[in-house]
TORKOL-4160 file (C-alpha; in steps of 0.2 Angstrom, whole numbers, padded with zeros to 4 digits, m for minus):
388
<pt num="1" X="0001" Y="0021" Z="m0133"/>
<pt num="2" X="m0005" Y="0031" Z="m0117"/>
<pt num="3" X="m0023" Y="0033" Z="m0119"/>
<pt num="4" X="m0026" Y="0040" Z="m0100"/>
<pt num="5" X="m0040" Y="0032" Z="m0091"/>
<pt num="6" X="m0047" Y="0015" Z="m0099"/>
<pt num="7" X="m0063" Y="0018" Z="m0089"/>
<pt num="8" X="m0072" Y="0032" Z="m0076"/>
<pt num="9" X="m0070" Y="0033" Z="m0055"/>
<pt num="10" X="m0086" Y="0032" Z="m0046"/>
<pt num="11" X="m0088" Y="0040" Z="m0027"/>
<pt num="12" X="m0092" Y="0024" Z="m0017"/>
<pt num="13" X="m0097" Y="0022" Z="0003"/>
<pt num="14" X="m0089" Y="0009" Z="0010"/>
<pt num="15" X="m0091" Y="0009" Z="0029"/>
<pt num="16" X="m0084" Y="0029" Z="0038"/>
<pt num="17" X="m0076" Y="0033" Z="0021"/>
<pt num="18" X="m0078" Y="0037" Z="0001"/>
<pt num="19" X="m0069" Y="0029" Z="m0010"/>
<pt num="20" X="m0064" Y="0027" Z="m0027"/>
<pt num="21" X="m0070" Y="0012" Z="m0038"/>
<pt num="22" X="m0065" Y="0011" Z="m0056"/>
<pt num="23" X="m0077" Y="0006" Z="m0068"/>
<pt num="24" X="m0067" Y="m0001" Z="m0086"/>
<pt num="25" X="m0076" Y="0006" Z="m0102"/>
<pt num="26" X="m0085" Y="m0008" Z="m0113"/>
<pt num="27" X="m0070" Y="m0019" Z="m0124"/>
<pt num="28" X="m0064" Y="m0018" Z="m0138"/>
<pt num="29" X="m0054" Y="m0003" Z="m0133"/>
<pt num="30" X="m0055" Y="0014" Z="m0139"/>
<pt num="31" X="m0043" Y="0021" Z="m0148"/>
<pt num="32" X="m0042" Y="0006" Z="m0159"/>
<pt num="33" X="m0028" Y="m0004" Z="m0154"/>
<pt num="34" X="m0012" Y="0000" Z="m0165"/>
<pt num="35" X="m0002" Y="m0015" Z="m0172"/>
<pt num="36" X="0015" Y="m0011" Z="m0175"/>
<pt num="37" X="0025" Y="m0024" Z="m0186"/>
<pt num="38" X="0035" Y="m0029" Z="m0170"/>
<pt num="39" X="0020" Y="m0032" Z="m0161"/>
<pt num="40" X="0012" Y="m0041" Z="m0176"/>
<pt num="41" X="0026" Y="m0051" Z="m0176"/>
<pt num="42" X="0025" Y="m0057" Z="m0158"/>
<pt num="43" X="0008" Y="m0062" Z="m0161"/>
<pt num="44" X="0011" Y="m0072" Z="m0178"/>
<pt num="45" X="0026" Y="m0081" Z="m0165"/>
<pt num="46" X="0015" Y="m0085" Z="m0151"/>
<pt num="47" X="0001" Y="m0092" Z="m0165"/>
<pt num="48" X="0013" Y="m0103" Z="m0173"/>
<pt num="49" X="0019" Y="m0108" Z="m0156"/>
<pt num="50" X="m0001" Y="m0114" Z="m0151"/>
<pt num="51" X="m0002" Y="m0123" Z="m0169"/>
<pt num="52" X="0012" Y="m0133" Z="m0165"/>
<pt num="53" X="0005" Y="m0136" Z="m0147"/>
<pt num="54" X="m0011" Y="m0141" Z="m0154"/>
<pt num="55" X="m0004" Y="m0151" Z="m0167"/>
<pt num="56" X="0007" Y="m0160" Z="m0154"/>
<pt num="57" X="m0010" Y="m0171" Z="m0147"/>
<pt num="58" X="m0011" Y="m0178" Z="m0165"/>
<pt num="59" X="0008" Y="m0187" Z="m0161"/>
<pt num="60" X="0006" Y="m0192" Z="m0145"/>
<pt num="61" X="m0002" Y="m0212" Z="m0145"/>
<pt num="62" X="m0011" Y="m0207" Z="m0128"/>
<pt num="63" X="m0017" Y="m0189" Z="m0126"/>
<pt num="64" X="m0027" Y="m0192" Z="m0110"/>
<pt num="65" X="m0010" Y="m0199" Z="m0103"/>
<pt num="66" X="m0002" Y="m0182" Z="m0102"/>
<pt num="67" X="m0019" Y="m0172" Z="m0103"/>
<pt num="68" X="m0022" Y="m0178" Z="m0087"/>
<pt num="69" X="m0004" Y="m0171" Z="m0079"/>
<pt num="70" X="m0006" Y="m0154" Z="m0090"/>
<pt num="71" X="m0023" Y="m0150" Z="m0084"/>
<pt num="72" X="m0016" Y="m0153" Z="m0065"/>
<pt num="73" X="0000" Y="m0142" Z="m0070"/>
<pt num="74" X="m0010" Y="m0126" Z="m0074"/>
<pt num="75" X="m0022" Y="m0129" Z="m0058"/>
<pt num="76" X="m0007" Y="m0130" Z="m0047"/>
<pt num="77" X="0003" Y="m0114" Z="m0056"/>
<pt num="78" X="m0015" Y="m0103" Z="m0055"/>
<pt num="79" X="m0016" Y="m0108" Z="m0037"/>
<pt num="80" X="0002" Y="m0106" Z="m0031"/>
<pt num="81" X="m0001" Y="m0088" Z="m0038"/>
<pt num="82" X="m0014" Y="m0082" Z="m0028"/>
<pt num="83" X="m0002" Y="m0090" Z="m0010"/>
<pt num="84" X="m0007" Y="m0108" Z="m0012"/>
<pt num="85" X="0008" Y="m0117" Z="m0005"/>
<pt num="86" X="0004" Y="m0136" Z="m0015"/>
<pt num="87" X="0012" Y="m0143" Z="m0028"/>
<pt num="88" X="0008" Y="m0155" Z="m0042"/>
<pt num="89" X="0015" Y="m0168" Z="m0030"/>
<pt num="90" X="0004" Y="m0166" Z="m0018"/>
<pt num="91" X="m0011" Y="m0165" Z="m0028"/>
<pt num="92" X="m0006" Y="m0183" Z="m0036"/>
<pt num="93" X="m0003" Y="m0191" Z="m0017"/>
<pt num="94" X="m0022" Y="m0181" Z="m0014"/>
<pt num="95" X="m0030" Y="m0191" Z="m0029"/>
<pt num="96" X="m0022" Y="m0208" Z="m0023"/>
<pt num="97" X="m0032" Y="m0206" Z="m0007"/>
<pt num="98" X="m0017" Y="m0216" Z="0000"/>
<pt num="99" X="m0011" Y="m0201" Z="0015"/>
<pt num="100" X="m0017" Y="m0185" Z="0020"/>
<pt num="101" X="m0006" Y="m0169" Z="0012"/>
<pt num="102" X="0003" Y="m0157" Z="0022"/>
<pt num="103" X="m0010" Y="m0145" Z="0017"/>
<pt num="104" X="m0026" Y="m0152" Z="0013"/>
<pt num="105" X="m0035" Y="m0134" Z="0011"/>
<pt num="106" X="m0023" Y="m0132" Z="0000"/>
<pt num="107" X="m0024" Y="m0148" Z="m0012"/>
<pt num="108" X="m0042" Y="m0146" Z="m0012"/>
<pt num="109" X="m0041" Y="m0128" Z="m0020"/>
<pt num="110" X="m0032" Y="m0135" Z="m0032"/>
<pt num="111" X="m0041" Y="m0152" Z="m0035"/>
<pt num="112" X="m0056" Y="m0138" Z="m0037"/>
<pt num="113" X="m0048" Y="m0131" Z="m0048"/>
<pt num="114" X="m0045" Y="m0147" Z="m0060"/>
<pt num="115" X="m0065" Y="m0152" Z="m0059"/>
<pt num="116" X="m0071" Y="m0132" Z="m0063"/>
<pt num="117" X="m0062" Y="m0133" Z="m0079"/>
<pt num="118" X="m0066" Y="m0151" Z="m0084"/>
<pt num="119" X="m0084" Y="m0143" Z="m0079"/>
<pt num="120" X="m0082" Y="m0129" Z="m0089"/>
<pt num="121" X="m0075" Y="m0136" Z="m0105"/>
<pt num="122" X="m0086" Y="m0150" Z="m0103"/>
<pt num="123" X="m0100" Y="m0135" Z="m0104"/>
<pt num="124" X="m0092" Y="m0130" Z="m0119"/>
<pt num="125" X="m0094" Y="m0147" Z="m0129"/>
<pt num="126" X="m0110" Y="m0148" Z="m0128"/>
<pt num="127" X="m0112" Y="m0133" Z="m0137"/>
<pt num="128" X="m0116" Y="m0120" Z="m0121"/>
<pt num="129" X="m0111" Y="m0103" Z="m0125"/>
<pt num="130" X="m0096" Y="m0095" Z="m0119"/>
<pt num="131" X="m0107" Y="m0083" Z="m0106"/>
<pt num="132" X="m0111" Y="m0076" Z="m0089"/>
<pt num="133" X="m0120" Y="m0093" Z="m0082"/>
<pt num="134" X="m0105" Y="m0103" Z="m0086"/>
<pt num="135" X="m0095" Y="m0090" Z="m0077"/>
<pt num="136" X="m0104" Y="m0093" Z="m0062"/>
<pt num="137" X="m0105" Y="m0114" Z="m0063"/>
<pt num="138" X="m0086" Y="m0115" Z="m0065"/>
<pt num="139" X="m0084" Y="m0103" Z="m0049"/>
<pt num="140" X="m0097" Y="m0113" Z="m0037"/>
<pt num="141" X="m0085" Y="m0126" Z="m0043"/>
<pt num="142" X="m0068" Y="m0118" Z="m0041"/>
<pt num="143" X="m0074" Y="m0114" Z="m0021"/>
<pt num="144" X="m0085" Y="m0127" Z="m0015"/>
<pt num="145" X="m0077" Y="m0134" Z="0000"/>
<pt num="146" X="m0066" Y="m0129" Z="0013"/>
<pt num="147" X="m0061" Y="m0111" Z="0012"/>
<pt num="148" X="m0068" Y="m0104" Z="m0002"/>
<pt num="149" X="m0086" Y="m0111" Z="0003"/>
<pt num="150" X="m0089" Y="m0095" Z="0013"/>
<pt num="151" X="m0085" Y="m0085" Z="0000"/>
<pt num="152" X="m0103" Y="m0085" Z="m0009"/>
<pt num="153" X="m0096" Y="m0099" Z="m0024"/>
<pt num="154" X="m0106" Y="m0098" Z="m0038"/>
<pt num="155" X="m0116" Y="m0079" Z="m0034"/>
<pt num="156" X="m0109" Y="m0062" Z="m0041"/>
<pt num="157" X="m0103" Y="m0051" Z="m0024"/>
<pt num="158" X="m0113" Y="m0042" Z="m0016"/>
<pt num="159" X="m0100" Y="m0031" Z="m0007"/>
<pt num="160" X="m0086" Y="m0020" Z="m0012"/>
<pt num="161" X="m0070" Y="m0028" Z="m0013"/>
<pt num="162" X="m0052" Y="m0022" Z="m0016"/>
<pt num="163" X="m0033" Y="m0028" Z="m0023"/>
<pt num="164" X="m0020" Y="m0024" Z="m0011"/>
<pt num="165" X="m0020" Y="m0015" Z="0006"/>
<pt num="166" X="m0032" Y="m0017" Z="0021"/>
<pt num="167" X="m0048" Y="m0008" Z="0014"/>
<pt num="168" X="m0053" Y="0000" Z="0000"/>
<pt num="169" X="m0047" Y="0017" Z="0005"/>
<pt num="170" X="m0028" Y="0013" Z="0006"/>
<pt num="171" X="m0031" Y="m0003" Z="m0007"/>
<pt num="172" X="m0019" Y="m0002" Z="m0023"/>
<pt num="173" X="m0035" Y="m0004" Z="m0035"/>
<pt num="174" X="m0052" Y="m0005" Z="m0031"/>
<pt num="175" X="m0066" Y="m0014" Z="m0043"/>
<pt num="176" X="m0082" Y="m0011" Z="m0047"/>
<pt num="177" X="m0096" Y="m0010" Z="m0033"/>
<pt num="178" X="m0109" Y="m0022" Z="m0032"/>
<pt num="179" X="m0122" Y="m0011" Z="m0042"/>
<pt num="180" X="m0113" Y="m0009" Z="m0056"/>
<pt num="181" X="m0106" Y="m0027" Z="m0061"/>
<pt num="182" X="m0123" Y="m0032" Z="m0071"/>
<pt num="183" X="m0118" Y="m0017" Z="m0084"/>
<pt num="184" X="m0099" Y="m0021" Z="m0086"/>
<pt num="185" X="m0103" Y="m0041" Z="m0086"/>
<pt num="186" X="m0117" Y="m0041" Z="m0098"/>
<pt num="187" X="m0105" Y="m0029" Z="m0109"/>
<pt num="188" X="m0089" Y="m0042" Z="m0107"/>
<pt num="189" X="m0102" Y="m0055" Z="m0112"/>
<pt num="190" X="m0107" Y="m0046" Z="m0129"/>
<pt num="191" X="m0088" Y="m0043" Z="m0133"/>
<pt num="192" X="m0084" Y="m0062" Z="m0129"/>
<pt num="193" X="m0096" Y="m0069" Z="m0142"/>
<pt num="194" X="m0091" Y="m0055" Z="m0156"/>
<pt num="195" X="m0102" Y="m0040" Z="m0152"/>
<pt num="196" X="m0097" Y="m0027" Z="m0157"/>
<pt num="197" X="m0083" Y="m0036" Z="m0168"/>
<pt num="198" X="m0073" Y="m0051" Z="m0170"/>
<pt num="199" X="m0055" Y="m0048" Z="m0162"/>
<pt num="200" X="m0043" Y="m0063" Z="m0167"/>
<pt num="201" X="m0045" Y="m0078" Z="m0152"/>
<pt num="202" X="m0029" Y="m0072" Z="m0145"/>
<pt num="203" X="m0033" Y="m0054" Z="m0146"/>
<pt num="204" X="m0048" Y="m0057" Z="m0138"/>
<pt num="205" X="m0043" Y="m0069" Z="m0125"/>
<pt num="206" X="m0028" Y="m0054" Z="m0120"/>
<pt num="207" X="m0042" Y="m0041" Z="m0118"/>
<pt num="208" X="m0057" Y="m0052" Z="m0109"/>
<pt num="209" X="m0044" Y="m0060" Z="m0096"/>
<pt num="210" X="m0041" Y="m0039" Z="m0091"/>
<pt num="211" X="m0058" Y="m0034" Z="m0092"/>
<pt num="212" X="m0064" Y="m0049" Z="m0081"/>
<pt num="213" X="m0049" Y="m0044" Z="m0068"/>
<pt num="214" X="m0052" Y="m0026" Z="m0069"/>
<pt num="215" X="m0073" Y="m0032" Z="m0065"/>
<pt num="216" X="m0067" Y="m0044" Z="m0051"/>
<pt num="217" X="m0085" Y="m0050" Z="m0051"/>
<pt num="218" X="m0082" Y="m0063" Z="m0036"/>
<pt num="219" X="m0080" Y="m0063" Z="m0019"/>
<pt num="220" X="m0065" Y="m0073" Z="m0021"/>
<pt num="221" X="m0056" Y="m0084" Z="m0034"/>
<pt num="222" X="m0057" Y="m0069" Z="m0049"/>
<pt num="223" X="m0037" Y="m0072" Z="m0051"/>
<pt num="224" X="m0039" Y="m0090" Z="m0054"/>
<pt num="225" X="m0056" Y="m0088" Z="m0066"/>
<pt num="226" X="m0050" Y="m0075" Z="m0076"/>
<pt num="227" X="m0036" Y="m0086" Z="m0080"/>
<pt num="228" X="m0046" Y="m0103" Z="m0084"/>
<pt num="229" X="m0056" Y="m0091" Z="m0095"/>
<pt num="230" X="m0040" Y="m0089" Z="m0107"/>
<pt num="231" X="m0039" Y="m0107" Z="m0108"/>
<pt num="232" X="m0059" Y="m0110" Z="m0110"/>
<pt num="233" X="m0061" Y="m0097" Z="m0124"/>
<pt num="234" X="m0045" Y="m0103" Z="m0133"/>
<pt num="235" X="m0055" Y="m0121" Z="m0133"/>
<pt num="236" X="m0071" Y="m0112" Z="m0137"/>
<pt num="237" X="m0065" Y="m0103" Z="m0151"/>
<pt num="238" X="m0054" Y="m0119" Z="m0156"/>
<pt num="239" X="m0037" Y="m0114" Z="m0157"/>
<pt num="240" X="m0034" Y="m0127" Z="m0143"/>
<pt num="241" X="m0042" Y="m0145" Z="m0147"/>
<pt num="242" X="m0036" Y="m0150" Z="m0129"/>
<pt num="243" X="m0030" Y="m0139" Z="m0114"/>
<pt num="244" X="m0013" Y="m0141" Z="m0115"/>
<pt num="245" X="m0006" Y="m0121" Z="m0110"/>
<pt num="246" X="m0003" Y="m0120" Z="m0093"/>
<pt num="247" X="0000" Y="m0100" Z="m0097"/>
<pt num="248" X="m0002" Y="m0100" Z="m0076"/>
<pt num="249" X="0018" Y="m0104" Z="m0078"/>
<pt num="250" X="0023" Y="m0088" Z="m0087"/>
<pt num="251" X="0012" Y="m0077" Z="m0075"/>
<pt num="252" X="0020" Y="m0084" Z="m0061"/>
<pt num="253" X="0036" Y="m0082" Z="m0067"/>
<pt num="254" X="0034" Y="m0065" Z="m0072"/>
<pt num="255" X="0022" Y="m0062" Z="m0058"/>
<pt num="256" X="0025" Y="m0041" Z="m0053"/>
<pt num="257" X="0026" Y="m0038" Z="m0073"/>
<pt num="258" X="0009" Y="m0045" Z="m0075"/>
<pt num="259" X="0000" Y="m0037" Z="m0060"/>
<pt num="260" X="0009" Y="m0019" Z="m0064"/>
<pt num="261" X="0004" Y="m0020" Z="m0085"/>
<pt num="262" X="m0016" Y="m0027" Z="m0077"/>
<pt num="263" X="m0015" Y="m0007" Z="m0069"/>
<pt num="264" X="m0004" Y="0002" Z="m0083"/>
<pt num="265" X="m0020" Y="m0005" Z="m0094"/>
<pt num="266" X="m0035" Y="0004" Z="m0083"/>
<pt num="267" X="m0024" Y="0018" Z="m0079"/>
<pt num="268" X="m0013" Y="0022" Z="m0095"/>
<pt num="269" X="m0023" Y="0010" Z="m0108"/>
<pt num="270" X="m0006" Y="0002" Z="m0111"/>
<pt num="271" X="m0017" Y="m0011" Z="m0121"/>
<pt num="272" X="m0004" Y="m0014" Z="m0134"/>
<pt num="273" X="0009" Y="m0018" Z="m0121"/>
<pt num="274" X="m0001" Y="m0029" Z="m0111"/>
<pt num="275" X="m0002" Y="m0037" Z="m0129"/>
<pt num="276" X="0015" Y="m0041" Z="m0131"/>
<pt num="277" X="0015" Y="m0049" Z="m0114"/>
<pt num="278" X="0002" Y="m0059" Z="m0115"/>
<pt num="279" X="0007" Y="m0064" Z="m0133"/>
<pt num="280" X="0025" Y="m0069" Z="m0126"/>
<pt num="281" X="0020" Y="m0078" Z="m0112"/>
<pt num="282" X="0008" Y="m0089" Z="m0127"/>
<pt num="283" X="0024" Y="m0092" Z="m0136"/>
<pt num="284" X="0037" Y="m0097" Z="m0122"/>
<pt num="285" X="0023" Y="m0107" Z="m0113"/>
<pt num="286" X="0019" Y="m0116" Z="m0128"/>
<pt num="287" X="0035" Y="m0120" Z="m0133"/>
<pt num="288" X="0040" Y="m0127" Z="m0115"/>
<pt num="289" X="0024" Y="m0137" Z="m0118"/>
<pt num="290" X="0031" Y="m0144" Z="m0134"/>
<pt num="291" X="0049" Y="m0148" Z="m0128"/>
<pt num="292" X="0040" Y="m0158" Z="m0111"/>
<pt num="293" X="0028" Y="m0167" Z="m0121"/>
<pt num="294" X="0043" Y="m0172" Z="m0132"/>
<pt num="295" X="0053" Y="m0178" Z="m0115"/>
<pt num="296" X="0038" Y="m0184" Z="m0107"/>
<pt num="297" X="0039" Y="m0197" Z="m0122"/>
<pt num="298" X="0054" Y="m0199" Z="m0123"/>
<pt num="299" X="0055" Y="m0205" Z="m0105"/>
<pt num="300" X="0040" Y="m0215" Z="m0106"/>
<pt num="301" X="0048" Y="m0225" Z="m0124"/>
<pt num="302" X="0064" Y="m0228" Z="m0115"/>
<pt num="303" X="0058" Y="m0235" Z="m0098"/>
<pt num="304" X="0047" Y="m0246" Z="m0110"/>
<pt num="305" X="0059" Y="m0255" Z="m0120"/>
<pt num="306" X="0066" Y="m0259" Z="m0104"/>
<pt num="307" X="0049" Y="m0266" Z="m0096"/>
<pt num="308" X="0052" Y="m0276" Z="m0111"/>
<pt num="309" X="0066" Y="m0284" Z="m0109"/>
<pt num="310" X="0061" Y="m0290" Z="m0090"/>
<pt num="311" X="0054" Y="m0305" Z="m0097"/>
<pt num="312" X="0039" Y="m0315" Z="m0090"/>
<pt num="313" X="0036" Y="m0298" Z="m0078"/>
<pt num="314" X="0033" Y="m0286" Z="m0094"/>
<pt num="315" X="0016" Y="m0289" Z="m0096"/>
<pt num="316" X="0010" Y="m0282" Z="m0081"/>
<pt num="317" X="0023" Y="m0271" Z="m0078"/>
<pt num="318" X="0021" Y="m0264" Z="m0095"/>
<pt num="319" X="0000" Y="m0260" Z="m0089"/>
<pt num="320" X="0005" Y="m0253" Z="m0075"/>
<pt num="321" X="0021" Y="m0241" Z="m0082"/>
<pt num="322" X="0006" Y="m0237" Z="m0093"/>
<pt num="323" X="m0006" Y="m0232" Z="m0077"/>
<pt num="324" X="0011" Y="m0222" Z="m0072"/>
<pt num="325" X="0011" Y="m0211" Z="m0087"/>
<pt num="326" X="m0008" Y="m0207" Z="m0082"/>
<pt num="327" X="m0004" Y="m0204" Z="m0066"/>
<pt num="328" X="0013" Y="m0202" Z="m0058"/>
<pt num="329" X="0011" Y="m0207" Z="m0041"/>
<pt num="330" X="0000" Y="m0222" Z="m0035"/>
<pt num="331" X="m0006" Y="m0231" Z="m0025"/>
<pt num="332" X="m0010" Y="m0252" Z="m0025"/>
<pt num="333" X="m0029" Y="m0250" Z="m0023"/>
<pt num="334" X="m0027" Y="m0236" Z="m0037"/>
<pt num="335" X="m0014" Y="m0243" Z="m0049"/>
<pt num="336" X="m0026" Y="m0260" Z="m0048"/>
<pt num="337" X="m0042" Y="m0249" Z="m0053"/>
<pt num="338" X="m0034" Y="m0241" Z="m0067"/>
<pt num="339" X="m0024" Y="m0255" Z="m0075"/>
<pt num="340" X="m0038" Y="m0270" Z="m0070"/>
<pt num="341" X="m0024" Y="m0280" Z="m0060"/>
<pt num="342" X="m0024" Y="m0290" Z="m0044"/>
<pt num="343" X="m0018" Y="m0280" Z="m0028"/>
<pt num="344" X="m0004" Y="m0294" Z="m0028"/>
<pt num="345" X="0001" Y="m0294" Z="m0045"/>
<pt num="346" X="0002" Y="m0275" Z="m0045"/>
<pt num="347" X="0014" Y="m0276" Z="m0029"/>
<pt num="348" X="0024" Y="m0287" Z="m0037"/>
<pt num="349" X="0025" Y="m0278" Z="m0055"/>
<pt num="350" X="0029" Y="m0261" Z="m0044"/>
<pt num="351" X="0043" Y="m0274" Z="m0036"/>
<pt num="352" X="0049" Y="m0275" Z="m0051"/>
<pt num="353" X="0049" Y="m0257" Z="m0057"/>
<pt num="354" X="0057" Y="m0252" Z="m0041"/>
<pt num="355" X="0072" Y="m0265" Z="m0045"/>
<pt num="356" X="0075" Y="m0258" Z="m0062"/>
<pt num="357" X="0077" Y="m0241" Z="m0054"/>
<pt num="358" X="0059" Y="m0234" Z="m0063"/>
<pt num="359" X="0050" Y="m0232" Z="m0047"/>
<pt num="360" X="0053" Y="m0226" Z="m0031"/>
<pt num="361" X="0041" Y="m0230" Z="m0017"/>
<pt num="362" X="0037" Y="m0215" Z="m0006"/>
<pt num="363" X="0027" Y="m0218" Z="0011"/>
<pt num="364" X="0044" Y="m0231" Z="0020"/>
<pt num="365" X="0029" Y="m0240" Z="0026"/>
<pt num="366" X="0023" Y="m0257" Z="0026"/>
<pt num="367" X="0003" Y="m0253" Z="0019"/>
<pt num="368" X="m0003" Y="m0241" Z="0013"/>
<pt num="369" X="0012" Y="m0238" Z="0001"/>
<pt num="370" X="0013" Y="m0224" Z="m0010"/>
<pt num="371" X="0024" Y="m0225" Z="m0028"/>
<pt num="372" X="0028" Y="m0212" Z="m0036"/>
<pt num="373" X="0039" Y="m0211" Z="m0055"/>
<pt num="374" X="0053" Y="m0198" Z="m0051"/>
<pt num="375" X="0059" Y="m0196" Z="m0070"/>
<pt num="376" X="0043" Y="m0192" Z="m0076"/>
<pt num="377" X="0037" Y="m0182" Z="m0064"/>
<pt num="378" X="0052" Y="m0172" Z="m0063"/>
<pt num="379" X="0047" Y="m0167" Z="m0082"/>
<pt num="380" X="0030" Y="m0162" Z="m0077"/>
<pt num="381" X="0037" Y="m0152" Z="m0062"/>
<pt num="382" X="0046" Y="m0140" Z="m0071"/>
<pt num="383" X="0042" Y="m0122" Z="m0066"/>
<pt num="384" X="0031" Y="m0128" Z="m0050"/>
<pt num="385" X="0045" Y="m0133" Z="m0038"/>
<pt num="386" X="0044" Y="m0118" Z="m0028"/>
<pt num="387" X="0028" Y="m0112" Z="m0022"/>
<pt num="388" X="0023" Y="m0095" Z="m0024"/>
């Protein structure tokens, strides 16, 4: 359906020239949407594709062993959108604190990234509301340090700011300016906790992650907080119990269909397209979730059958197989915190692991050596081997 503007232009100076900022009109969005049955159907898909992801943290006998991985998965897809060159390799070597990365701005964006949405859900837990305030902790969270930390972390912009080109006035979409963000934010807020209706949590979540984008409230990091907002609201609203969708992945992959539909919707109100995306890209990343937790277990039930069998070793081989599945790559000083081993006997139960063809030690040097646990982090690597 082409509704034609989904908001007004507004005459804004910035600097020798007037431009054009685009103000979105208040959600939910006028006409009502229409819901054909085909796109109905994709939304009943992607909601039986989330209750199975969900349901899939009541099999599994250690959900904070994969939790840990997923969470770091969709920090390290979010980020690799907006340029970041890391991957989830590197952020594992950053958190062994065993060698420096090849990027460390870069890791460190996206280890940000990992403590803004433990921060933000952890918010939610406690009961705090779904709102402006939390917006503004996760984001002093998202880009304290290294570059983002002149990029006012935490404070609404003061500044006009623009998508594409060199300035607003050749820009490929410009947001908001500064004095008008208070209005459009209070009225996403309303909308996000059911004022003036209730939208169904992944309608809602669909139509807040373009408002907050089309609002671009921040100096920097609105790509990456609009999407951990699908993933806190989905938590919020409970049809997530843990964050397992990376939906990061889908975007990525689908990368000029998402930013073009982000325009068709303030330009043409193609809301009901931008549905369909959003509801496939639920689906697929859900069920890609569903088949790696499968494997991940697979993999892990295997390799422990044979730990096993090693005999007198198994004991703390098995512990520290278990510390593997936590966290792929380790270090001594790290594996020994996390499993409660001696330094020695960790060496020699990664000895062992490395003899049975489990583990593969990573550094070539004699201290300071860094193991990693290929097969299961081959799994978690999927989609995320070539940065964006």
């Amino acid at each position: 359906m082409n509704r034609g503007l989904t908001g007004r232009y507004h005459r804004t100076q910035y600097g020798d020239e007037v431009v054009q900022a685009f103000i979105p009109h208040p959600l939910p969005p006028q006409p009502d949407l229409v819901w054909s049955l085909e796109l109905q159907g994709v939304m009943e898909r992607a909601l039986l594709a989330l209750g199975r992801l969900d349901s899939i943290t009541l099999l599994l006998p250690n959900p904070e062993l994969f939790l840990y991985s997923y969470v770091r998965k969709e920090a390290v897809l979010s980020a690799q959108i907006e340029g970041t060159q890391s991957s989830l390799s590197d952020l594992f070597v950053f958190e062994a604190e065993a060698s420096s990365p090849k990027s460390l701005e870069d890791v460190e964006e996206v280890s940000n990234y990992v403590a803004a949405m433990e921060h933000g859900l952890g918010r939610l837990r406690q009961g705090f509301p779904l709102s402006l305030r939390l917006f503004k902790e996760v984001h002093a969270i998202l880009l304290r340090g290294g570059r983002g930390a002149k990029k006012e972390p935490g404070e609404w912009r003061r500044s006009q700011n623009w998508i594409g080109g060199t300035r607003p006035g050749n820009a490929r979409y410009v947001p908001p300016p500064p004095d008008e963000l208070m209005s459009a934010l209070g009225k996403l807020e309303l909308y996000l906790n059911d004022d003036p209706l209730r939208h169904p949590v992944l309608v809602k979540a669909a139509l807040a992650h373009v408002q907050f984008e089309t609002i671009h409230p921040f100096q920097d990091g609105n790509g990456r907080l609009g999407r951990l907002l699908v993933t806190l609201l989905l938590c919020h609203e409970r049809a997530l119990s843990e964050p397992m969708l990376y939906l990061s992945l889908y975007f990525k992959q689908h990368r000029q269909a998402y930013y073009e539909l982000l325009q068709r919707v303030r330009t043409e109100g193609a809301w009901e397209e931008w549905l369909e995306f959003f509801f496939t890209a639920v689906r697929s990343v859900a069920e890609e979730a569903v088949q790696s937790a499968h494997d991940l277990l697979a993999v892990a039930a295997e390799d422990r059958g044979h730990i096993q069998a090693m005999g007198r070793p198994a004991g703390s081989a098995l512990r520290l197989h278990q510390a593997l599945l936590r966290q792929p790559i380790l270090s001594i000083p790290q594996a020994g915190k996390l499993t409660g081993l001696a330094p020695a006997t960790v060496q020699s139960a990664f000895q062992h692991l490395v003899k049975a063809g489990m583990v593969n030690e990573l550094s070539g040097k004699q201290r300071n050596k860094l193991y990693s646990y290929p097969r299961y982090l081959g799994i978690l690597n999927r989609g995320t081997e070539e940065p964006a």
